[in-house]
Chimera marker file (.cmm) of the C-alpha trace (Angstrom):
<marker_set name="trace">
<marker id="1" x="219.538" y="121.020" z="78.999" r="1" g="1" b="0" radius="0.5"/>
<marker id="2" x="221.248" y="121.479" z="82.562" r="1" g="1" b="0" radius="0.5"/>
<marker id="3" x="221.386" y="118.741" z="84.727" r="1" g="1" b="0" radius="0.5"/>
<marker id="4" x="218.448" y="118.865" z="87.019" r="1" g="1" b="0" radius="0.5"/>
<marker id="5" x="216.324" y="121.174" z="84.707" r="1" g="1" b="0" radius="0.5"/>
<marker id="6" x="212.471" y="119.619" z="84.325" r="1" g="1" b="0" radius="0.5"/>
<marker id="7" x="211.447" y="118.971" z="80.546" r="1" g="1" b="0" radius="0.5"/>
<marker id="8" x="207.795" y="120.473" z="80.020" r="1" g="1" b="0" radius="0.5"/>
<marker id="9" x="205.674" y="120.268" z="76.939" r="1" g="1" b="0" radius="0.5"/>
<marker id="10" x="205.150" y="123.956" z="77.015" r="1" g="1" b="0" radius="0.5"/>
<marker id="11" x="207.510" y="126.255" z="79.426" r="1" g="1" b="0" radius="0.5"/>
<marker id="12" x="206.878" y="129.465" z="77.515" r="1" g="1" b="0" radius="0.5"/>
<marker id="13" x="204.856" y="130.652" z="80.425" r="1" g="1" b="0" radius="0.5"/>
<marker id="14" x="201.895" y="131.755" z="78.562" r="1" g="1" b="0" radius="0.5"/>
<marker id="15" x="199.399" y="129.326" z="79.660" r="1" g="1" b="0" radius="0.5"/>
<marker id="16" x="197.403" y="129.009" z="82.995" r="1" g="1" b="0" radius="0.5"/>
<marker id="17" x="197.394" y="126.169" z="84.723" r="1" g="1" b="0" radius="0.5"/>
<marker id="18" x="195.362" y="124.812" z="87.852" r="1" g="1" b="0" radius="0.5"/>
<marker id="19" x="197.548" y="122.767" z="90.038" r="1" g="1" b="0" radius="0.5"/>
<marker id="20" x="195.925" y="120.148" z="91.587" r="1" g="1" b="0" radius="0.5"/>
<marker id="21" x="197.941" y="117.986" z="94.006" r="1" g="1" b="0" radius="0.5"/>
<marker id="22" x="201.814" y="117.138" z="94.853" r="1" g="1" b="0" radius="0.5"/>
<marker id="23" x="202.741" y="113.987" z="95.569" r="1" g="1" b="0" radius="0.5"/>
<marker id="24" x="205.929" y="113.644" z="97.922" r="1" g="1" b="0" radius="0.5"/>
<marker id="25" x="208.306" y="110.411" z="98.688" r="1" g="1" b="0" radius="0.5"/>
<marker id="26" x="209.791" y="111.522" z="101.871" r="1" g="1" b="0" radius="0.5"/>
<marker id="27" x="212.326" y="110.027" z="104.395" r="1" g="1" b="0" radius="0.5"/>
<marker id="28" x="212.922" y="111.798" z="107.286" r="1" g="1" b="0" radius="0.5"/>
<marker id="29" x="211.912" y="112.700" z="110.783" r="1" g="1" b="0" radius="0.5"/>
<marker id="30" x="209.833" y="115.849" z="111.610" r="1" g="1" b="0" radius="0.5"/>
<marker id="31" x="206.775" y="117.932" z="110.146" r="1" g="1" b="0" radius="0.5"/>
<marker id="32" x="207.725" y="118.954" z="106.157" r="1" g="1" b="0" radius="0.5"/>
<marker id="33" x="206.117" y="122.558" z="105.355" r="1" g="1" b="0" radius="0.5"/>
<marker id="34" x="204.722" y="123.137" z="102.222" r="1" g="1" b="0" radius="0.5"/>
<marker id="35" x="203.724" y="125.852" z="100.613" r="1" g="1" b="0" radius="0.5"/>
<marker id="36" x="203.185" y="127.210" z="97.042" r="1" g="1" b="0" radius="0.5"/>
<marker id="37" x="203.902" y="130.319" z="95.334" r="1" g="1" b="0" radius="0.5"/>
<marker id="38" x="203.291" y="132.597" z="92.493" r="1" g="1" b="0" radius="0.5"/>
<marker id="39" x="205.135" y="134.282" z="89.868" r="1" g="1" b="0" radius="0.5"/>
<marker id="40" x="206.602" y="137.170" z="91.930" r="1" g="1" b="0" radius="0.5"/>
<marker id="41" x="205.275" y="135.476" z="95.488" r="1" g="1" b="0" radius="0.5"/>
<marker id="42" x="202.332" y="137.984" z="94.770" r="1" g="1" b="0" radius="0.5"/>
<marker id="43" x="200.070" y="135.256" z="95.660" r="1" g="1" b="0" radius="0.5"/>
<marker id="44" x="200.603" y="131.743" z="98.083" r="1" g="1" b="0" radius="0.5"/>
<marker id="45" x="199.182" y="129.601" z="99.847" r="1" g="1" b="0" radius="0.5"/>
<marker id="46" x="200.212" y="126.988" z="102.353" r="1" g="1" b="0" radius="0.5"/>
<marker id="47" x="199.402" y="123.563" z="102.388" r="1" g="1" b="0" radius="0.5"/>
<marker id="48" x="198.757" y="120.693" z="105.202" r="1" g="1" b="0" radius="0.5"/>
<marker id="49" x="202.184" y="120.390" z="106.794" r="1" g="1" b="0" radius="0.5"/>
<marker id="50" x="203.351" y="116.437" z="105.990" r="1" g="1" b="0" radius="0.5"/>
<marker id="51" x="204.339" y="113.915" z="108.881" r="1" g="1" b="0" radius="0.5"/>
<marker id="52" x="207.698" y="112.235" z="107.772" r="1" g="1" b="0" radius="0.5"/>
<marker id="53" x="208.900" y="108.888" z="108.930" r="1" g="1" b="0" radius="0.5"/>
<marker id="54" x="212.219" y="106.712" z="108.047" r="1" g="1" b="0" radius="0.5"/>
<marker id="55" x="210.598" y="104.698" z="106.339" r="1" g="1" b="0" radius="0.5"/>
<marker id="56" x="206.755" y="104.782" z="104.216" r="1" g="1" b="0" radius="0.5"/>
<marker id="57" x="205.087" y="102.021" z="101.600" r="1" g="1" b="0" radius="0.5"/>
<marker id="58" x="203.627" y="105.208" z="100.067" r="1" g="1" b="0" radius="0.5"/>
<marker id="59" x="203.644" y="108.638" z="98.876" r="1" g="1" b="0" radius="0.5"/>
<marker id="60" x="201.312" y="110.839" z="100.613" r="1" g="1" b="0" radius="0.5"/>
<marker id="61" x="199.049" y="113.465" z="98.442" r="1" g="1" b="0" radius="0.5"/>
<marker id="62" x="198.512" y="117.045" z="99.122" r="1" g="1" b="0" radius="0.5"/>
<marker id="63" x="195.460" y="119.183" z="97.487" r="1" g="1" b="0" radius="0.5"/>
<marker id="64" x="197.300" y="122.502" z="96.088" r="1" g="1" b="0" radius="0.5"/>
<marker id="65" x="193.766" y="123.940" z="94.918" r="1" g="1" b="0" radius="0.5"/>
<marker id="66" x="196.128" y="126.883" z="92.647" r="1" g="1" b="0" radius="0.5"/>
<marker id="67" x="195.699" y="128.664" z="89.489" r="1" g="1" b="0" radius="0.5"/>
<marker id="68" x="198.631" y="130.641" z="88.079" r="1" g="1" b="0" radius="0.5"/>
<marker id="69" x="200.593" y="130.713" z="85.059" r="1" g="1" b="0" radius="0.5"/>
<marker id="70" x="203.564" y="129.638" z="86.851" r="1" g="1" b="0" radius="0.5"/>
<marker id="71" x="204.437" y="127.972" z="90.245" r="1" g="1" b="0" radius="0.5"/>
<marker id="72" x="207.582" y="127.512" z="92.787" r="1" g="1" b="0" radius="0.5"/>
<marker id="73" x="206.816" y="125.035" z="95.922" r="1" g="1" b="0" radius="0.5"/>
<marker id="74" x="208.460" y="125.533" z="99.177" r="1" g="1" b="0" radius="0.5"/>
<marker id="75" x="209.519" y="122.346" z="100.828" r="1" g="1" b="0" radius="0.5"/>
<marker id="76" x="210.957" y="122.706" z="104.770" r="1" g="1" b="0" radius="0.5"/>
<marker id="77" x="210.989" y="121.874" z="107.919" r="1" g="1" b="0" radius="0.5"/>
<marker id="78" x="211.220" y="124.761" z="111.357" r="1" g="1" b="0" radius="0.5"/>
<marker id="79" x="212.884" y="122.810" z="113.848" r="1" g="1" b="0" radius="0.5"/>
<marker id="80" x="216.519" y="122.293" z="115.113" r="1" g="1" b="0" radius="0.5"/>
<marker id="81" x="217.551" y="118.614" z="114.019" r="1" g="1" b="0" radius="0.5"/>
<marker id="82" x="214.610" y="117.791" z="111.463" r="1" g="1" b="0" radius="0.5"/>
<marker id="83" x="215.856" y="116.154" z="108.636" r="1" g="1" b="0" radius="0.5"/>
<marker id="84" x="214.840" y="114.947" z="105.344" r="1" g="1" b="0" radius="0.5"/>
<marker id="85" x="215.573" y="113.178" z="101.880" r="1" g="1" b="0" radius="0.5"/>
<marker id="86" x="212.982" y="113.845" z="99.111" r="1" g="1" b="0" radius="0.5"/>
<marker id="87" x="212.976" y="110.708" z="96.658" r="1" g="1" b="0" radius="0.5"/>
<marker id="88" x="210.041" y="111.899" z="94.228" r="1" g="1" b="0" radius="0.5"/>
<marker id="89" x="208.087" y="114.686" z="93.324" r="1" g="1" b="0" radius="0.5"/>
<marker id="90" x="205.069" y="114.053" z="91.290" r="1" g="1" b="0" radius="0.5"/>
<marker id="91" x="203.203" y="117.522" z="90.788" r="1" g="1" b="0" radius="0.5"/>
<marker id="92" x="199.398" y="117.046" z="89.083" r="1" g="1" b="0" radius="0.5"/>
<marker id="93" x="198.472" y="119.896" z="87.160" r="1" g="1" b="0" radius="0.5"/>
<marker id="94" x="196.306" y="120.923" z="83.938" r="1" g="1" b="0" radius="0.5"/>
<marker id="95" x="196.531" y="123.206" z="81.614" r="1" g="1" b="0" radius="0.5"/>
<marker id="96" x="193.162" y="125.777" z="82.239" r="1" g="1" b="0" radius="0.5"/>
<marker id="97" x="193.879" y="128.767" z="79.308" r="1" g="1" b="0" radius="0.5"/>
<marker id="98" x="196.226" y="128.847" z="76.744" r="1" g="1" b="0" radius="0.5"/>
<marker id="99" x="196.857" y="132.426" z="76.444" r="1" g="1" b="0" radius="0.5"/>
<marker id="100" x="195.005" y="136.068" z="78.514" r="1" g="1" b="0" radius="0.5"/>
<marker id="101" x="191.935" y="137.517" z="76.449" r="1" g="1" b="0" radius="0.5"/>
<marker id="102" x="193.331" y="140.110" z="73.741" r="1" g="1" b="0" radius="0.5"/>
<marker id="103" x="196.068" y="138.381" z="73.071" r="1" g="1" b="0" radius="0.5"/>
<link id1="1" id2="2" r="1" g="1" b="0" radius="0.2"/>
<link id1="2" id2="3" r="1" g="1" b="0" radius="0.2"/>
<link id1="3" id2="4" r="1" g="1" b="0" radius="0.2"/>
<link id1="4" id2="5" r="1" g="1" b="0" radius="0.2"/>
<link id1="5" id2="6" r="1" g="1" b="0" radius="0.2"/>
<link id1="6" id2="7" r="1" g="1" b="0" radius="0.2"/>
<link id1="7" id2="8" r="1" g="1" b="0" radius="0.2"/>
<link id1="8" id2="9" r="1" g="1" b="0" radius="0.2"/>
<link id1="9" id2="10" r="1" g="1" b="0" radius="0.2"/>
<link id1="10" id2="11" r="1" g="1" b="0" radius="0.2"/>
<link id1="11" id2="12" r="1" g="1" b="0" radius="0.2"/>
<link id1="12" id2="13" r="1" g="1" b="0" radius="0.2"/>
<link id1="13" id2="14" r="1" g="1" b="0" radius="0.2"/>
<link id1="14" id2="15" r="1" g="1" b="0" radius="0.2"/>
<link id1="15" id2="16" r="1" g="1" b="0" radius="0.2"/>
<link id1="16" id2="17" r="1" g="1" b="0" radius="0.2"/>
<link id1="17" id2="18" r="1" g="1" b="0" radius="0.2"/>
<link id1="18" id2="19" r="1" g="1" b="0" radius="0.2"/>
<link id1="19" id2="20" r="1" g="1" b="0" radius="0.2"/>
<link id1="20" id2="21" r="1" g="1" b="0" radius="0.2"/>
<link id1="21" id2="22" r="1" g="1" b="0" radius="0.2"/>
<link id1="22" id2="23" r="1" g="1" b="0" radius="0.2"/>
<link id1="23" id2="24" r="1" g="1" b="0" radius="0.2"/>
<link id1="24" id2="25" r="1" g="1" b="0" radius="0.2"/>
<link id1="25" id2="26" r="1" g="1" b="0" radius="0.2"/>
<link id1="26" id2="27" r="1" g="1" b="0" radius="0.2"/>
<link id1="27" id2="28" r="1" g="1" b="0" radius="0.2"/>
<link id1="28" id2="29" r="1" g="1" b="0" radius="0.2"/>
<link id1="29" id2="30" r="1" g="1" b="0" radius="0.2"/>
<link id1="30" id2="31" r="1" g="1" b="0" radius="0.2"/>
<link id1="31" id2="32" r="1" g="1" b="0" radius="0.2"/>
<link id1="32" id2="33" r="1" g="1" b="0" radius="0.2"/>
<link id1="33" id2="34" r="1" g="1" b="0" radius="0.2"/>
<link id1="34" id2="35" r="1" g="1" b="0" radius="0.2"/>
<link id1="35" id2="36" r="1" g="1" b="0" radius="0.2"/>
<link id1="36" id2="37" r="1" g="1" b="0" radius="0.2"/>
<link id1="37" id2="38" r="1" g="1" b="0" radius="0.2"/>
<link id1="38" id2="39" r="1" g="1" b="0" radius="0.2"/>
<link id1="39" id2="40" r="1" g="1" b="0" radius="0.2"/>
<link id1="40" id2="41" r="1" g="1" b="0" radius="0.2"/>
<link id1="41" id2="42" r="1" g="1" b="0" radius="0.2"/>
<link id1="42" id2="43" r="1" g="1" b="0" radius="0.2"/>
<link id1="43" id2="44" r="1" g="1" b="0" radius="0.2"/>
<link id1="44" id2="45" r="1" g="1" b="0" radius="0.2"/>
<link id1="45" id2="46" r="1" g="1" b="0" radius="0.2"/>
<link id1="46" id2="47" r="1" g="1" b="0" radius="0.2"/>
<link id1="47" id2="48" r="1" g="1" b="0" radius="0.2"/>
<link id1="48" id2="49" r="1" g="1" b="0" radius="0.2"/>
<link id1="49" id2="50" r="1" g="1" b="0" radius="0.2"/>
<link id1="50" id2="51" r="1" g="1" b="0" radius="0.2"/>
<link id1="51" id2="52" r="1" g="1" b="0" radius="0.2"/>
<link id1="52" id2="53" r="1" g="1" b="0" radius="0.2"/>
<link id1="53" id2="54" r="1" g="1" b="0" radius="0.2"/>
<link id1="54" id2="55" r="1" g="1" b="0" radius="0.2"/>
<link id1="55" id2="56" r="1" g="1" b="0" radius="0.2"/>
<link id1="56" id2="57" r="1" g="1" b="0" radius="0.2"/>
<link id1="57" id2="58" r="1" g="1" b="0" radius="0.2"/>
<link id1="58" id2="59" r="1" g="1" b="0" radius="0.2"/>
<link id1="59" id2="60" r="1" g="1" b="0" radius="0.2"/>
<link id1="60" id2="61" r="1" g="1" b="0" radius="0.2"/>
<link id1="61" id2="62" r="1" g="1" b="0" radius="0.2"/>
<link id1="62" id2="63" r="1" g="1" b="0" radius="0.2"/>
<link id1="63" id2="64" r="1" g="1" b="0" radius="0.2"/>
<link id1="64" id2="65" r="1" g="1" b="0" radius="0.2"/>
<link id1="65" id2="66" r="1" g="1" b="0" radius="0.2"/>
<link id1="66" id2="67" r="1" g="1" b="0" radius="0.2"/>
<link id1="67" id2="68" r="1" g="1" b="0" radius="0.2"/>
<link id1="68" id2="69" r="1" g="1" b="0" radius="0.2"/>
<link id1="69" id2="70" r="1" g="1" b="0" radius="0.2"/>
<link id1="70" id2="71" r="1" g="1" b="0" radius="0.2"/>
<link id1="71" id2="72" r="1" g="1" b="0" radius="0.2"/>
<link id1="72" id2="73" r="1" g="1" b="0" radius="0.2"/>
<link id1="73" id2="74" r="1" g="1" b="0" radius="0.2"/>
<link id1="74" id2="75" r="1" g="1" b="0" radius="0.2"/>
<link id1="75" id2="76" r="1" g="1" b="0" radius="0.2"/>
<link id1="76" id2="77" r="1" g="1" b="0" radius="0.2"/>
<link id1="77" id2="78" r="1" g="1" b="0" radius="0.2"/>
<link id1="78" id2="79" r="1" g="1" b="0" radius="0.2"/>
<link id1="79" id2="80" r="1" g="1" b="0" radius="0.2"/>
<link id1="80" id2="81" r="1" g="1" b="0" radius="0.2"/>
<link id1="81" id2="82" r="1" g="1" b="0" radius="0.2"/>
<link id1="82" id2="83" r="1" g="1" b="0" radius="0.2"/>
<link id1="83" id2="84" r="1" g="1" b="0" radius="0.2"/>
<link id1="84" id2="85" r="1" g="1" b="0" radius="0.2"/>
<link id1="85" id2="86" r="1" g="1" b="0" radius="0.2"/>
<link id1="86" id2="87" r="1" g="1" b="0" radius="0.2"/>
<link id1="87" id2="88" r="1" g="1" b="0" radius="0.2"/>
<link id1="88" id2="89" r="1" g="1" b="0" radius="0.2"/>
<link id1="89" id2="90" r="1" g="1" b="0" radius="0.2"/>
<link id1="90" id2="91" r="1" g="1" b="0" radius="0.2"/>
<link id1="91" id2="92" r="1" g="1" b="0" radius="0.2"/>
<link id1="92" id2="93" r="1" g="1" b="0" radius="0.2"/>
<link id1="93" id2="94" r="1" g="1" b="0" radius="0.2"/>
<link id1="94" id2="95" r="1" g="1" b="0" radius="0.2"/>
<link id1="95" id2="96" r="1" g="1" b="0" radius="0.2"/>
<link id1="96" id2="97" r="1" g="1" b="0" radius="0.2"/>
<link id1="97" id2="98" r="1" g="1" b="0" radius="0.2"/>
<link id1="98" id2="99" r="1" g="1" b="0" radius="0.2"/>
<link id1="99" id2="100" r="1" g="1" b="0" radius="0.2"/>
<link id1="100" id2="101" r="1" g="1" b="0" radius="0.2"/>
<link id1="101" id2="102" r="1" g="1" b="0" radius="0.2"/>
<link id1="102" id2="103" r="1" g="1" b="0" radius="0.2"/>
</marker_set>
């Protein structure tokens, strides 16, 4: 496996699964925008930009609230000198339907 790759139980891509929440430990100064995509981009939404500090005690949640069979999230930030350092990602998801009716 390549450094850097995520391990899944099941990465075939067949299943649907409803992700729930992201979890983000952030340093940094600025608004972070995040948004999540489909397979494609045919479908996204974006989420409730995140307020970064230096320094937190916590990692803030964000409801995703999206059903696909696979998803990319889009972590930035829109203005000149806003950094940031992500230390974790937790993403909460489920697994919905295991395969598409018929098949």
């Amino acid at each position: 496996m390549p450094t850097g790759a995520a391990l899944s139980e099941r990465s075939s891509g067949e299943s649907t699964s409803h992700f729930a929440s992201i979890r983000i430990r952030v340093d940094g100064y600025g608004n972070l925008r995040l948004a999540v995509y489909s397979l494609d981009e045919l479908r996204s939404k974006t989420m409730v930009p995140l307020t970064m500090a230096n320094k937190t005690r916590y990692a803030p949640t964000r409801l995703v609230n999206f059903v696909e069979q696979r998803a990319s999230f889009e972590l930035k930030t829109t203005e000149i000198g806003e950094k940031f350092r992500i230390n974790r990602i937790v993403i909460f998801s489920k697994e919905l339907y295991k395969s598409y009716p018929g098949s």
